[in-house]
Residue frames as qw, qx, qy, qz and C-alpha x, y, z in Angstrom:
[[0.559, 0.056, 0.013, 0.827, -30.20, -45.83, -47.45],
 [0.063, -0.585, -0.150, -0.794, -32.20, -43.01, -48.13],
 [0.601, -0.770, -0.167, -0.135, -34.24, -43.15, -44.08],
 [0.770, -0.299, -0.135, 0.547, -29.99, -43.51, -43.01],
 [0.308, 0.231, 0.051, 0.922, -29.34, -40.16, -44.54],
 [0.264, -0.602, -0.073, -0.750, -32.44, -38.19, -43.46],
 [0.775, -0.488, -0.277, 0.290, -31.72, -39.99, -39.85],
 [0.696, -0.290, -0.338, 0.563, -28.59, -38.03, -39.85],
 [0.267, 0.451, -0.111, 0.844, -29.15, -34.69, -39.92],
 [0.597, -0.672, -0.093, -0.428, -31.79, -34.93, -37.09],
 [0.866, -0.352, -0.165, 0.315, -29.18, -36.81, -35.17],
 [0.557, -0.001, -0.125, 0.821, -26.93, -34.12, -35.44],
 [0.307, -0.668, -0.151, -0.661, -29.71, -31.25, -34.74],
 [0.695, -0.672, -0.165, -0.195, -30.40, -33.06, -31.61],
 [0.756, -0.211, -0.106, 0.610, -26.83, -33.47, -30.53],
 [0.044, -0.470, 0.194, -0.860, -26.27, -29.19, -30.97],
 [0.605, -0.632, -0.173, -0.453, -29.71, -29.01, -28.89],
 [0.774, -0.566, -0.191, 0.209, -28.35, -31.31, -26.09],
 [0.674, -0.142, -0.382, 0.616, -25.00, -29.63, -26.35],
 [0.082, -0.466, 0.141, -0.870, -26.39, -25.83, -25.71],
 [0.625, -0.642, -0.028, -0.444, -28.85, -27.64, -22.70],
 [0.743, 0.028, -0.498, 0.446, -25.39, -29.18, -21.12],
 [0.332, -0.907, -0.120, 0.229, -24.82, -27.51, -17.82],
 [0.223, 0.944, -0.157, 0.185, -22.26, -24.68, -18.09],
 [0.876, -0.111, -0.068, 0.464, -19.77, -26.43, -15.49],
 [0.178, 0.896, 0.059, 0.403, -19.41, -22.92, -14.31],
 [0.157, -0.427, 0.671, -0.586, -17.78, -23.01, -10.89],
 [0.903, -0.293, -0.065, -0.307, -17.56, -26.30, -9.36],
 [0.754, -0.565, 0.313, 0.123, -15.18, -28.18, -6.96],
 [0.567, -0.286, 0.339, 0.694, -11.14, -27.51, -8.30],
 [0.326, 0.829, 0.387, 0.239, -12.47, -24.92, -10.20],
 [0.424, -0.345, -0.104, 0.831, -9.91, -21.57, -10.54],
 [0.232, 0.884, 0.307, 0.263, -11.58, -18.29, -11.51],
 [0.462, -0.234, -0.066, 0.853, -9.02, -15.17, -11.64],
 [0.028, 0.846, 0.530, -0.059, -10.85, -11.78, -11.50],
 [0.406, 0.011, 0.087, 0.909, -9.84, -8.35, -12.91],
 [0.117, -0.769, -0.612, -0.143, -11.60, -5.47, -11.89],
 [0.082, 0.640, 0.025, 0.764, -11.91, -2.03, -10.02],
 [0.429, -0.346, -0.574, 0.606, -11.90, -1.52, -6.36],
 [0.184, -0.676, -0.147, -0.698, -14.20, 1.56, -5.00],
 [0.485, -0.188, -0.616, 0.591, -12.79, 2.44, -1.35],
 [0.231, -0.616, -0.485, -0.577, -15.33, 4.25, 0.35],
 [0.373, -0.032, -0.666, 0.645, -14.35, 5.56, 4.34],
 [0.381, -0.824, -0.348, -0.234, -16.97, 5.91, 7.12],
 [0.602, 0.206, -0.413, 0.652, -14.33, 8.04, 8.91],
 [0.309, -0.913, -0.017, -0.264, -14.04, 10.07, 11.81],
 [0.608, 0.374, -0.429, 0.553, -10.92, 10.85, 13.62],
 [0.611, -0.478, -0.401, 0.487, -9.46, 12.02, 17.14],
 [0.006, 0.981, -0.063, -0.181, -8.17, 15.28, 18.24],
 [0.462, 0.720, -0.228, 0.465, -5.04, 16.01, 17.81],
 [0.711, -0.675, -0.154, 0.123, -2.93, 15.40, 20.62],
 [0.430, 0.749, -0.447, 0.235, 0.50, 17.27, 21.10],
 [0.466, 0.468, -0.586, 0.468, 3.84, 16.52, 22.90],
 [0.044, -0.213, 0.667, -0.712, 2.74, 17.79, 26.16],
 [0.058, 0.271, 0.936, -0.216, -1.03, 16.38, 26.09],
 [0.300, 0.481, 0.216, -0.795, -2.70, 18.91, 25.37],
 [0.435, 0.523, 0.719, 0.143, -5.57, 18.39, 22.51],
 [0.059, 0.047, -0.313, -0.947, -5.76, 20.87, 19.75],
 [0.544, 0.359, 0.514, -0.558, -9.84, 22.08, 20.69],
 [0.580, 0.715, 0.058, -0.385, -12.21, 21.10, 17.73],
 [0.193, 0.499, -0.779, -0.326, -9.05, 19.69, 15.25],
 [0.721, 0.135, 0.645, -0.215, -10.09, 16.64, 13.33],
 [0.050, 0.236, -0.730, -0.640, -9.29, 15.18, 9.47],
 [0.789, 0.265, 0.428, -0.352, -11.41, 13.26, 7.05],
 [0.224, -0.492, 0.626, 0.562, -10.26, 11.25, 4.71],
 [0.482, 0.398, -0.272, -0.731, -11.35, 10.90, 0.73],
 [0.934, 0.086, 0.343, -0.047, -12.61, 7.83, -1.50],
 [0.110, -0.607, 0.688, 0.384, -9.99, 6.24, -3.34],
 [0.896, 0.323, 0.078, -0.295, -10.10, 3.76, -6.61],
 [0.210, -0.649, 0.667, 0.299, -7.80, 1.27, -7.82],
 [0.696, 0.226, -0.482, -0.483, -7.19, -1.26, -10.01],
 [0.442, -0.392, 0.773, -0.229, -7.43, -5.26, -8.49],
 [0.537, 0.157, -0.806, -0.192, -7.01, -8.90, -8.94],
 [0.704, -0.231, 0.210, -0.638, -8.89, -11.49, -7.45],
 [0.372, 0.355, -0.817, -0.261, -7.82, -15.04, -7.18],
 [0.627, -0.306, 0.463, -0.547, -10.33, -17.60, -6.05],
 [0.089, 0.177, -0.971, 0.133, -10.07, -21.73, -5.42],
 [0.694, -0.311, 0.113, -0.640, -13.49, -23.66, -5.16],
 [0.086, -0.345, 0.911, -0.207, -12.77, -26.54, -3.07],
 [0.320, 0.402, 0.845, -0.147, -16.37, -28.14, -3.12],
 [0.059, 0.706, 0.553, 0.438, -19.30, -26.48, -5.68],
 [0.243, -0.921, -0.275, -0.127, -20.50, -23.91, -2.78],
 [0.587, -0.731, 0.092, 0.335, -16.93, -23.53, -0.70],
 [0.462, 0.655, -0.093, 0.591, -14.21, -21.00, -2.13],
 [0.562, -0.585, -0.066, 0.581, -11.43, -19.33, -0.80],
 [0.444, 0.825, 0.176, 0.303, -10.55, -15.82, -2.22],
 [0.553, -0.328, -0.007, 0.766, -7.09, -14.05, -2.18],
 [0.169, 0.958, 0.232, 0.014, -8.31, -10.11, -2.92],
 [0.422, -0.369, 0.156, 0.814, -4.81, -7.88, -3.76],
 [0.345, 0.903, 0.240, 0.094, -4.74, -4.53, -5.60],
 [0.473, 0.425, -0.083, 0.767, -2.61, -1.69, -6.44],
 [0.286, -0.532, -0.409, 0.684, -2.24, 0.25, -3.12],
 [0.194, 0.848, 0.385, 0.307, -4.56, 3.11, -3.53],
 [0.328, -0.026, -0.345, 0.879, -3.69, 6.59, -2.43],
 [0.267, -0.835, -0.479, -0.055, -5.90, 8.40, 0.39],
 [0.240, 0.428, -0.094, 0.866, -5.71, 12.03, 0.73],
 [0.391, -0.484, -0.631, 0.464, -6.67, 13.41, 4.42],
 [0.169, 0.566, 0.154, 0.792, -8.07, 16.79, 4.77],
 [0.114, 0.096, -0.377, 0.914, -7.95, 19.04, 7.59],
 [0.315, -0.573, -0.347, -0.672, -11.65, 19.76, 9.47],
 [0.635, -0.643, -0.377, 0.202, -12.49, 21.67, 12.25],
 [0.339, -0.857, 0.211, 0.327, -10.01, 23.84, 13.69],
 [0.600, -0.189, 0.599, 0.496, -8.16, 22.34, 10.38],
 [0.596, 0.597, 0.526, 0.105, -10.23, 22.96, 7.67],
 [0.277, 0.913, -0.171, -0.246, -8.20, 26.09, 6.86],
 [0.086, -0.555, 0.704, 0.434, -5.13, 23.87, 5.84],
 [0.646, 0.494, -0.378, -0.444, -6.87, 21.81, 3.38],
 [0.962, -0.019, -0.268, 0.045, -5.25, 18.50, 2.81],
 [0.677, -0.654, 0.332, -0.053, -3.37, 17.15, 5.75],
 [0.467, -0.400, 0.781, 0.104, -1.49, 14.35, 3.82],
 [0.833, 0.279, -0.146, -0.455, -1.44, 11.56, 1.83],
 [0.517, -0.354, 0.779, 0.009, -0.51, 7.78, 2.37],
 [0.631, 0.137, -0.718, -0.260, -0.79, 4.41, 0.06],
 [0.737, -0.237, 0.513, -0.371, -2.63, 1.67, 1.96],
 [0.266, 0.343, -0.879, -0.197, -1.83, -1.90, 1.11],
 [0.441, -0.114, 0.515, -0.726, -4.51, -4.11, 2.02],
 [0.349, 0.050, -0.918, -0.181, -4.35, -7.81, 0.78],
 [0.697, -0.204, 0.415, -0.548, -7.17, -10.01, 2.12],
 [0.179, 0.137, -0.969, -0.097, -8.40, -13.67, 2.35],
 [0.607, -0.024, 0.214, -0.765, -11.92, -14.54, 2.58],
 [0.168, -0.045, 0.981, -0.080, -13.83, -17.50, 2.78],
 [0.459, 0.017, -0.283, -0.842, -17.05, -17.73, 0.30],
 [0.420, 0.134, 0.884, -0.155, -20.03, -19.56, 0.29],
 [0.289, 0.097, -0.341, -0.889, -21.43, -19.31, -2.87],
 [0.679, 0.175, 0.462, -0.543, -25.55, -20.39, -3.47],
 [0.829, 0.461, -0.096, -0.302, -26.97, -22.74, -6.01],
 [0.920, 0.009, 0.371, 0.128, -24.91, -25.60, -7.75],
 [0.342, -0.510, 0.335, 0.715, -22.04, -24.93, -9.80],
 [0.320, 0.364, 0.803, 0.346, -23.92, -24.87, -12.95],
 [0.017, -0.796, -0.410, 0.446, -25.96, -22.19, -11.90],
 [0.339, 0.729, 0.242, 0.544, -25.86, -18.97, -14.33],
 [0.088, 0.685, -0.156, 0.706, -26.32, -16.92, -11.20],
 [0.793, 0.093, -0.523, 0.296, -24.39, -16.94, -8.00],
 [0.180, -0.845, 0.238, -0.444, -24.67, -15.00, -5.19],
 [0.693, 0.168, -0.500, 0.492, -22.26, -15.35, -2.44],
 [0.440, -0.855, 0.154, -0.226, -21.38, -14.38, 1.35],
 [0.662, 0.312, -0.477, 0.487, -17.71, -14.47, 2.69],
 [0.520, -0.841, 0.134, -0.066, -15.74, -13.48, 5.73],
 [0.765, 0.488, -0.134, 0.399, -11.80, -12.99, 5.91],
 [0.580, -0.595, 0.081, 0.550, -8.86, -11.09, 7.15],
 [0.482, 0.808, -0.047, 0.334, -7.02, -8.20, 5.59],
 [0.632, -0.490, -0.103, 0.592, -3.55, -7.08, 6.66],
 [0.280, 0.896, 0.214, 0.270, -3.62, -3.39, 5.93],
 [0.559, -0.326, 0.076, 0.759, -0.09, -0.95, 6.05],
 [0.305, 0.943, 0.051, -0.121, 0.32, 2.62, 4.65],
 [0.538, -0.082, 0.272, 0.794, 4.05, 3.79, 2.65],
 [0.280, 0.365, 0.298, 0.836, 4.73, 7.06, 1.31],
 [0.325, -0.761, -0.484, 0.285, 3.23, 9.01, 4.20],
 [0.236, 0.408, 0.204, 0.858, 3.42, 12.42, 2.68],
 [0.048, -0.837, -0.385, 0.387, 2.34, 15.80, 5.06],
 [0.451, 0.763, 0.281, 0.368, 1.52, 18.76, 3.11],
 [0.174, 0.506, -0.001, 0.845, 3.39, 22.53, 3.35],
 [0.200, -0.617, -0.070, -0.758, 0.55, 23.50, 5.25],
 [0.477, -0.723, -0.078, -0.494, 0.10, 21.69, 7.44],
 [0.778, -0.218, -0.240, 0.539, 3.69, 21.31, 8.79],
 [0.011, 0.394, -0.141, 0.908, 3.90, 25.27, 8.77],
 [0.644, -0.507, -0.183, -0.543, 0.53, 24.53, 10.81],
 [0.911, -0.383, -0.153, -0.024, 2.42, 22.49, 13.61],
 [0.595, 0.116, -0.374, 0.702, 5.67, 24.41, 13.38],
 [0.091, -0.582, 0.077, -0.805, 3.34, 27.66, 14.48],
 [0.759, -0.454, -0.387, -0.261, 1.84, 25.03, 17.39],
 [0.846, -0.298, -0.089, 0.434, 4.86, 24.53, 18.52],
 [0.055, 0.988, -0.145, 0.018, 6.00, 28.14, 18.15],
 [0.595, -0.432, 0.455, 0.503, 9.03, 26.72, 16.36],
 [0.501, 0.761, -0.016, -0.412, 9.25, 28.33, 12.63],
 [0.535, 0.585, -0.603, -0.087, 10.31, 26.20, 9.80],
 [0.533, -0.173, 0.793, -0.238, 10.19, 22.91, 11.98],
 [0.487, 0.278, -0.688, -0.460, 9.60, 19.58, 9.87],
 [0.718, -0.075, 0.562, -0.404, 7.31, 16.88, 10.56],
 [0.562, 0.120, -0.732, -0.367, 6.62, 13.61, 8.94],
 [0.752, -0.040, 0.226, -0.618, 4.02, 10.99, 10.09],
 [0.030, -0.271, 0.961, -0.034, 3.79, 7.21, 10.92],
 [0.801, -0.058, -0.162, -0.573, 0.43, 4.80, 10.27],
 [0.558, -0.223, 0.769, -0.217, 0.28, 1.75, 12.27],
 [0.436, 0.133, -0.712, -0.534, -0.51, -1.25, 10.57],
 [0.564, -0.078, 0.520, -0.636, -3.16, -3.61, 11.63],
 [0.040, -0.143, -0.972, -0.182, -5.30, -6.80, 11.10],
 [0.308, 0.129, 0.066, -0.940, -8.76, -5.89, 10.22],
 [0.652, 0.347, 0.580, -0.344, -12.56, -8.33, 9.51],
 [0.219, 0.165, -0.560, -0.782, -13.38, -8.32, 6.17],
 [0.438, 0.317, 0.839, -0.056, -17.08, -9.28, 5.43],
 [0.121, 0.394, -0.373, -0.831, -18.36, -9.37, 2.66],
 [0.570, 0.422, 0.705, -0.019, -21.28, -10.24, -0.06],
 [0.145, 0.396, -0.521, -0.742, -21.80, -10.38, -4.05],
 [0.855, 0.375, 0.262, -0.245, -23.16, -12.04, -6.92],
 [0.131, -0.325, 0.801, 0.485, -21.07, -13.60, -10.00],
 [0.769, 0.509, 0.190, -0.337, -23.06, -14.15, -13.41],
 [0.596, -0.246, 0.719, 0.260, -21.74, -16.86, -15.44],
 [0.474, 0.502, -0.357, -0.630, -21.73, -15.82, -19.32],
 [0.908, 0.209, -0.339, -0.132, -20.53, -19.59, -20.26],
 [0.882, -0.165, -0.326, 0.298, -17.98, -22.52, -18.86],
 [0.647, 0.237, -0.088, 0.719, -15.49, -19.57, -18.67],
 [0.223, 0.398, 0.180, 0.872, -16.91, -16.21, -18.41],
 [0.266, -0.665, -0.696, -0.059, -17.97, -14.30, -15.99],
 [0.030, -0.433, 0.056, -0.899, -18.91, -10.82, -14.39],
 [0.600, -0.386, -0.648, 0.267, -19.07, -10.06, -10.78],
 [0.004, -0.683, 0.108, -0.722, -19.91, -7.41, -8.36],
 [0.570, -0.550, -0.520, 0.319, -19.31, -7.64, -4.17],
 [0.154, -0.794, 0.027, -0.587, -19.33, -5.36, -1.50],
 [0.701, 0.007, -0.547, 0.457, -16.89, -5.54, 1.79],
 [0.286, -0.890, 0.139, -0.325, -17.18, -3.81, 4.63],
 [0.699, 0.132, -0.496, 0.498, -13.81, -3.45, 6.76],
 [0.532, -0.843, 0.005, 0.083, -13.73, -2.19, 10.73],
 [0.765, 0.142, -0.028, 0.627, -10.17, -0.32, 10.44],
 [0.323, -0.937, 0.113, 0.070, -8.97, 2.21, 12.76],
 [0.798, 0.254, -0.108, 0.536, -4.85, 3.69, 12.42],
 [0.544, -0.743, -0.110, 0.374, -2.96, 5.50, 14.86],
 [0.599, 0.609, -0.053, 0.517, -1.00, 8.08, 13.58],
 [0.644, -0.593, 0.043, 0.481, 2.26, 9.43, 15.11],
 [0.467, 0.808, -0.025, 0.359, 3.95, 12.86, 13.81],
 [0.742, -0.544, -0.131, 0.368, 7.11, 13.42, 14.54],
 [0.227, 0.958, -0.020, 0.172, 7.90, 17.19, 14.33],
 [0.727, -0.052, -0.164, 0.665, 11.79, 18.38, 14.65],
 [0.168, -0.979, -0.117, 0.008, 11.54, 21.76, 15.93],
 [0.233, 0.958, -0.142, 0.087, 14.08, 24.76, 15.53],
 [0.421, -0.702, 0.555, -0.151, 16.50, 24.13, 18.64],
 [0.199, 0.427, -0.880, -0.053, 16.94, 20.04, 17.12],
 [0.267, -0.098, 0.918, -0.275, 14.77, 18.30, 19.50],
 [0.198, -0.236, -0.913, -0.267, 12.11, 15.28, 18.26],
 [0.273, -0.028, 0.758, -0.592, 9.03, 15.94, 19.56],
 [0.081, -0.177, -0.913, -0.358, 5.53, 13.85, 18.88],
 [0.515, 0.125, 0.027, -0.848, 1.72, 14.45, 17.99],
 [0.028, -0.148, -0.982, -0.113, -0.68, 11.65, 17.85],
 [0.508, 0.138, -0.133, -0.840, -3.99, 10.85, 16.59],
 [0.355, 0.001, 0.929, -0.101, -6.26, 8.39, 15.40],
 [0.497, 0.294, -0.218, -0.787, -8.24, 7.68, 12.78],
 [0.521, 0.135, 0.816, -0.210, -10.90, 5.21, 12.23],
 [0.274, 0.184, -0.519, -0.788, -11.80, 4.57, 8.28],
 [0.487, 0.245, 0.832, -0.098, -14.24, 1.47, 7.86],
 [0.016, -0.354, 0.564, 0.746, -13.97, 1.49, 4.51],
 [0.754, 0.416, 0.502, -0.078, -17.13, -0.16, 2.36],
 [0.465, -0.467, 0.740, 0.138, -15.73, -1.58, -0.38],
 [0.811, 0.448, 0.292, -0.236, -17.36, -2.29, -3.76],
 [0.294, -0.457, 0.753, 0.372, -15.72, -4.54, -6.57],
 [0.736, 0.597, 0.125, -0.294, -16.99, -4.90, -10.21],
 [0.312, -0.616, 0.631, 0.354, -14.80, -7.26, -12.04],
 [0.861, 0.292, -0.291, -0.297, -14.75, -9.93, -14.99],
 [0.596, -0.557, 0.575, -0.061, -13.70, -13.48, -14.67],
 [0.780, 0.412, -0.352, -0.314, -12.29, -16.36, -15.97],
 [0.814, -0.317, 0.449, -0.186, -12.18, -19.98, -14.87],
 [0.553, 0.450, -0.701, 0.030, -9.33, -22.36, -15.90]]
């Protein structure tokens, strides 16, 4: 009796031990992990001239536009250990455009909200067990703008272009399909927890179209282009149900 009692408290030492060296059963096939984090939107812009109504290019005119942060969710599916699908969605930031070149005296051109869900396809490394996980993806984003806002100035700056005082403009962003690649890492605290950082880069050009009413009534239109490739950095926490 007495070798049955001092049997069981090593039997129950060694049963903690084995259950902290169990694998973590961190991300592995029908695994869901939902991610909350921060979005850093980061444009390698450059833009067109300015084209008006009649063709002509305003010389030297040219915008740039700012970085923007938001908050986002992240919802990813692992279909085998290594193979995930991720659905990226955020609150639509807002980018502010600013005037440079032959602009830079009006300051900020605008501001829009982009929308700019994605889907990516991951491959993450190691075994789902793994503590740490890096990862490489590739994807689609469909990206739209709302609330296209032009400042004061520079619609006083395109009524004097159009040597029509007190004309009103307002402005149109195409909307586009755009790449998305992208790589990260994900560190797995336990079965549940985890904390992740990736980086996307997105080829994404938008055509803008202003369409100024001028003194006398008539419509007429200014176009541009602007090319953001945005890079893209996400720092989130997760958690796997």
């Amino acid at each position: 009796m007495q070798k049955q009692s001092s049997f069981l408290p090593k039997l129950a030492a060694l049963s903690v031990m084995a259950a902290f060296a169990a694998p973590a059963m961190a991300q592995t096939a029908g695994s869901n992990v939902v991610n909350l984090g921060w979005f850093h939107l980061a444009p390698q812009d450059s833009s067109d001239k300015l084209r008006l109504a009649s063709g002509a290019q305003v010389p030297n005119s040219g915008a740039s536009v700012g970085n923007a942060d938001t908050l986002g969710v992240a919802f990813t599916h692992f279909f085998t250990d290594n193979f995930a699908v991720t659905t990226d969605l955020g609150i639509p930031p807002t980018f502010k455009l600013t005037g440079t070149g032959s602009l830079a005296g009006v300051g900020e051109i605008g501001k829009a909200k982009q929308w700019s869900p994605a889907v990516l396809a991951k491959w993450y490394f190691g075994d789902g067990n793994s503590q740490f996980r890096p990862f490489v993806g590739a994807g689609v984003s469909y990206v739209w703008y709302d609330n296209v806002e032009l400042s004061d100035s520079f619609q006083n700056t395109v009524a004097r272009t159009y040597s029509s005082p007190g004309a009103k403009s307002t402005a149109d962003l195409s909307s586009s399909w755009a790449p998305v690649f992208n790589i990260g890492a994900a560190y797995n605290f336990d079965k549940n927890w985890s904390v992740n950082f990736s980086v996307s880069y997105l080829p994404l050009k938008t055509d803008a179209d202003i369409s100024t009413t001028l003194a006398n009534g008539r419509v007429v239109h200014s176009t541009t282009s602007l090319t953001l490739n945005p890079i893209v950095s996400f720092l989130s926490v997760g958690y796997k149900f």
